[in-house]
N, C-alpha and C positions, 0 to 999 in steps of 0.2 A: 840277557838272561831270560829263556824261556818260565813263562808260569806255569806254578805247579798243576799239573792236571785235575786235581783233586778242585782247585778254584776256580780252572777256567771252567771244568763242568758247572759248577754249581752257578756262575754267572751268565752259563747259557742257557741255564733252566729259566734262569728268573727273568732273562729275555723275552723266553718263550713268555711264561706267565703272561708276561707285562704285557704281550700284543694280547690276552685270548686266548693263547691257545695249551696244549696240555703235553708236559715233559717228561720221563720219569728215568731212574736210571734204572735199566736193567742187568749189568754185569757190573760191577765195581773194580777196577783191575789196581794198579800202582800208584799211589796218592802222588808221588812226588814228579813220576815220568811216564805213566802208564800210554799206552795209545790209547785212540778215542775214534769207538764208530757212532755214527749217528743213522740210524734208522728212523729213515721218513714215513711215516705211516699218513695215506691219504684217506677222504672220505669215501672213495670208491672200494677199499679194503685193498687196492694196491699197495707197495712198499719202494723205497729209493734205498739204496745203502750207499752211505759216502762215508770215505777212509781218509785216511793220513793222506798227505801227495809225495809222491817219492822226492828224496833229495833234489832231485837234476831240477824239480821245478821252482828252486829257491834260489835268489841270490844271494851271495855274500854277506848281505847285510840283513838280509832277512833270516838271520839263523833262530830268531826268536820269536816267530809267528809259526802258528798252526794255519795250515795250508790243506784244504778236501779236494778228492776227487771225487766222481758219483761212479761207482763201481757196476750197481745194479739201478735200472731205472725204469720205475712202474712197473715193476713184475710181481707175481705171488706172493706172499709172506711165507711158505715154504723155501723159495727158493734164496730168499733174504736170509730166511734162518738155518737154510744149511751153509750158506757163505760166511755168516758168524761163525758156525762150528769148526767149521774149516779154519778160521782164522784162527779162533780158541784153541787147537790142536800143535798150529806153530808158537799161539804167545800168548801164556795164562794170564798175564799181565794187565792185559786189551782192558777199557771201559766200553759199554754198549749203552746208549742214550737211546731211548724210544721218543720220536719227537712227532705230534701229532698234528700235522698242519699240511695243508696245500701248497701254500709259499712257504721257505726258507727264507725270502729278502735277504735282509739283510744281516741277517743271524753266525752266519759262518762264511767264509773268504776261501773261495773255490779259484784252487790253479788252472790253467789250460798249456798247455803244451806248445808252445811254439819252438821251431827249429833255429839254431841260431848259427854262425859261422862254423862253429865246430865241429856240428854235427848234432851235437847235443840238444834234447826238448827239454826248454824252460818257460817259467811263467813270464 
């Protein structure tokens, strides 16, 4: 059973906290199922944005992990925030995390794409 999004935000805040550094939520979407972007904000005034990972990148038994990909990486805050919007327009739902840090570490659990027999890319 995945956790409710409402809790896994709140203990990635405290994460955050806990190393230093500064979290906040910016859109608040669905307590119980909502998606969840995380906007990296660096000292240089660049931006990351990292999303859900699509299904193909989960196995069977990992139906109940949150899984990111980095969508946008080190570009503008403009163009972070028109890919929010854009998102916001397909799913009102979304949470948007502002996360203030240089490293992510070990904060959130990023898929990568690997091709496997089928054809299909999984983590």
């Amino acid at each position: 059973m995945r956790l409710r999004t409402d809790i896994f935000v709140s203990a990635l805040m405290r994460r955050v906290f806990a190393r230093g550094d500064f979290a906040a939520v910016e859109a608040k979407g669905a307590e119980e199922a909502g998606a969840v972007f995380v906007r990296q904000v660096f000292r240089d005034g660049s931006e990351s944005l990292h999303a859900p990972a699509p299904q193909s990148f989960f196995e069977a038994e990992e139906s109940d992990r949150r899984l990111f990909e980095t969508r946008l990486d080190r570009v503008e805050a403009s163009a972070v925030g028109a890919a929010i919007d854009r998102e916001r327009r397909f799913d009102s739902d979304l949470w948007v995390l502002t996360v203030e840090t240089d490293d992510l570490g070990d904060l959130m659990d990023f898929g990568t794409a690997e091709p496997k027999d089928d054809g299909f890319f999984r983590r």
